[in-house]
Steps between C-alpha positions, in 0.01 A plus 500: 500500500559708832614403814178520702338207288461136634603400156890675594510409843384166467655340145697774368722606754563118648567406231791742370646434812528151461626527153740786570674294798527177317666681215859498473649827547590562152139500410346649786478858290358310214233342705410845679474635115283195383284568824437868446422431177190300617407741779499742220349324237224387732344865504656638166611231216512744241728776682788209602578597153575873571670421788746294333535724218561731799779272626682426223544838341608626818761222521585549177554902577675372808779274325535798269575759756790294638688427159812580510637769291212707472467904511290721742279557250454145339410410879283813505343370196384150672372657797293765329407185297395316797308747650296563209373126447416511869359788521316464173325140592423664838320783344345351236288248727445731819445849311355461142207542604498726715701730258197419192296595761607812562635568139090421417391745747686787394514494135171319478618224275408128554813303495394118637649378849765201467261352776776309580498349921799626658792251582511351866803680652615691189602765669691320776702251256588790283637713705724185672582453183664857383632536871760193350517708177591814670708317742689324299586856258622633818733229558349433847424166397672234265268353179312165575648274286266168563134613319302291734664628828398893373119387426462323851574876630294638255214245550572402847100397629526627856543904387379463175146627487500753800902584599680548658691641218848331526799668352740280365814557652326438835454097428757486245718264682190305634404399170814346444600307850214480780470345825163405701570337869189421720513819687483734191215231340345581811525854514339548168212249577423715815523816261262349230239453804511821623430616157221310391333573816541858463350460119231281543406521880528946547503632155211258360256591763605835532453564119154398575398797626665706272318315229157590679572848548650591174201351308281733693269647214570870620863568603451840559236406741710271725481619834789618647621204754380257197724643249797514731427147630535416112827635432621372812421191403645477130828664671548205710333245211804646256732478799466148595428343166860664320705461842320117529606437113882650576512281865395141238726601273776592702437155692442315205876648378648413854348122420669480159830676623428845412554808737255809326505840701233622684194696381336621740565673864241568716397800229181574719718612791664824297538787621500692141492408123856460483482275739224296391671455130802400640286165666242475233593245234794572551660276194351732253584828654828341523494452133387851392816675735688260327443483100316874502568719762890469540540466082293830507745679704370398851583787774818595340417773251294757713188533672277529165623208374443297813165647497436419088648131554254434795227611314568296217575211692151507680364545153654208396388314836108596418482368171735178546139405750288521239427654174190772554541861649415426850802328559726800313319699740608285801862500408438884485327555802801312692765647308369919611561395806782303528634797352338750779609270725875551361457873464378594817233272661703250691661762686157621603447146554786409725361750767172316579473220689488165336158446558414810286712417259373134500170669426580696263686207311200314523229714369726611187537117464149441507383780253777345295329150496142658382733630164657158441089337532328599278565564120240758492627808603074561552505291756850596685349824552176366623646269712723801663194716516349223728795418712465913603177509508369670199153351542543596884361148635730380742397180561170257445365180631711321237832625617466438841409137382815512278719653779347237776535172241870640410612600781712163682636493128658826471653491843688222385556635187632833704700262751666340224613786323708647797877477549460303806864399587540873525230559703609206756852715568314810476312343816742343683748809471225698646458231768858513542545872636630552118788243533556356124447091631474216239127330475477138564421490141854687375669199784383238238462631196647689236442807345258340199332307799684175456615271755843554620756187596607510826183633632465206717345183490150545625450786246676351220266161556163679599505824300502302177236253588266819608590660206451169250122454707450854416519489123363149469203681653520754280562305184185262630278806487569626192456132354169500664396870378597431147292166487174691540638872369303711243713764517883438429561817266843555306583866519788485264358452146519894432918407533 
């Protein structure tokens, strides 16, 4: 089950909310678990079983990390324990294959794939999962005691199958006492409409034409403006579907009580690759800094090191996307230059004006998309070839038609990426004479966009109605759109 079905919007999702709120409080976790379970089960039966097997060994591994009495290297022990099931599950279903694969290649043996499909959201519950582990070893975070409360964070439905990934210690204390008042209901119904409009509105018809254009019989012979008008278009598909998915789920949380962290931050609107990774899924490279980068040695043990742990960790990054070389190429081709960038190139950088450096962010992002594509490393090179002209046709008949058919689309696509609350005091400073004034929009709201108290009546009343019209609108269309859709892909199976 995904979000962007009728069968979630209409019966699933109604309904857990009716059951969760007529639940008395000491059940409320139970009922989330119960309800997960389905949403699960509905897509995957046979993996709720790894999942709790999952669950409960980490709990276990948990309750034995915070017994009393025991060494440094007992607790060591547990943890390397923990780590090993986790890691070991994960591997086993999302790189067997791919390793016989390879190991068949090379030595020319014929070892039989497992064949096995790879679990919805492995890779996201897992790594929740040993962020509690690792957490709790450190002694950032206390044990969870009460089984059922630790598998609603494992198994919690709104970031289960596509993040964000939730470290433990950040809704520790939500799992145990939780409050939802109108406003905050609110809030995270207005969130869940902006992201299912993004998803199923801007990234399903977008992903349209990159379907067209990537099936193209001859990728080497794309013409120029078609090939770029293709990459384009998955960068913004990819954008909008995983920031659409994180804006549900983080509304969905907000409905049941639960604050997650951001994912996303206007990445389009970077200025450089460090930039870019610091606003692109953001939750994961989070994770990484966290559980490999700083354990590695981080910054602190010379510039080599820093330069070896980065590398690694973008290694790491690839693969965790999927399991075939173009994606350990990807985390490679992002990790030489984040590591340029920290050598030398963002002092280059930092001279240039920000459109150039917009630019330049842009077209490494781009090039970086056509890697993380296609599996076939054939066809990433092809595909390159075209977008700089190797077949030196610049344009045809066909991509004028695409460009001219597309075009209202990716405007809005373009308009919605940009950091426009910036842009409005950008503006009105400039209108100004360079005086630093607040925008009607800072007056009323907050920093995250929310309505202020005290802002005064006629905004407080009319404000909110605009913005509840707004979303019903929006929420209306994607209804509408999904009642007649062909096209409603889910990008995350590969995780």
């Amino acid at each position: 089950m995904v979000f962007s079905s009728l069968l979630f919007l209409i019966l699933f999702l109604p309904g857990v909310l009716i059951l969760y709120y007529l639940s008395p409080r000491r059940i409320k976790n139970l009922m989330l678990f119960l309800a997960s379970l389905v949403f699960y089960a509905w897509g995957e039966p046979i993996y709720i079983a790894l999942m709790l097997f999952s669950t409960l060994a980490d709990y276990l591994f948990g309750l034995l990390l915070d017994k009393k009495g025991m060494s440094g290297r007992s607790r060591k022990t547990v943890l390397i324990a923990s780590v090993i099931v986790n890691l070991g599950v994960l591997g086993f279903f999302k790189y067997a294959d791919f390793l016989i694969a390879n190991v068949n290649a090379v030595l020319g043996t014929a070892i039989p794939p497992t064949d096995l499909p790879l679990p919805i959201g492995i890779s996201f519950y897992t790594f929740q999962s040993m962020s509690y582990i690792i957490d709790v070893y450190r002694r950032d975070s206390k044990a969870q005691r009460h089984w059922i409360d630790f598998a609603t964070f494992v198994s919690l439905f709104p970031q289960l199958v596509a993040g964000p990934i939730v470290r433990y210690n950040t809704i520790a204390e939500q799992l145990k006492d939780r409050r939802v008042d109108a406003r905050m209901f609110a809030e995270g119904v207005r969130r869940f409409c902006i992201g299912l409009a993004k998803k199923v509105l801007l990234a399903n018809n977008i992903g349209l034409l990159w379907n067209e254009v990537s099936a193209a019989d001859s990728l080497s012979g794309l013409p120029v403006l078609t090939a770029w008008l293709g990459i384009i278009a998955f960068a913004f598909q990819i954008y909008y579907d995983f920031s659409g998915y994180s804006d549900m789920a983080i509304g969905l949380g907000l409905m049941f009580g639960f604050r997650f962290n951001e994912n996303f931050n206007k990445p389009y609107t970077a200025v450089s690759m460090t930039d870019f990774w610091r606003r692109w899924h953001i939750s994961l490279g989070t994770w990484f800094r966290e559980y490999v980068y700083i354990p590695l040695g981080g910054n602190r043990k010379g510039m080599t090191k820093q330069l070896r742990n980065i590398l690694i960790v973008w290694l790491l990054t690839g693969i965790w996307h999927g399991a075939s070389w173009n994606f350990l190429l990807w985390g490679l081709y992002f990790g030489v230059i984040l590591i340029a960038e920290k050598l030398f190139l963002l002092r280059l950088l930092a001279r240039l004006p920000r459109s150039i450096r917009h630019l330049y962010a842009v077209l490494l992002i781009l090039i970086g998309w056509v890697l993380f594509a296609f599996e076939n490393i054939g066809d990433v090179a092809a595909y390159i070839s075209a977008m700089f002209g190797g077949n030196g046709i610049w344009f045809d008949r066909h991509s004028l038609y695409l460009l001219y058919t597309n075009a209202i689309l990716l405007l809005l696509l373009v308009l919605g990426s940009l950091e426009w609350r910036n842009l409005i005091r950008s503006a009105q400073a400039r209108l100004n004479g360079g005086i630093q004034n607040r925008t009607v929009a800072d007056d009323i709201t907050g920093n995250d966009g929310t309505l202020k108290a005290g802002s005064g009546k006629s905004a407080s009343v009319v404000l909110p109605l605009l913005g509840f019209g707004w979303h019903a609108v929006l929420l209306l269309m994607s209804v509408a759109y999904l009642v007649d859709a062909t096209f409603n892909p889910f990008l995350y199976f590969r995780f």
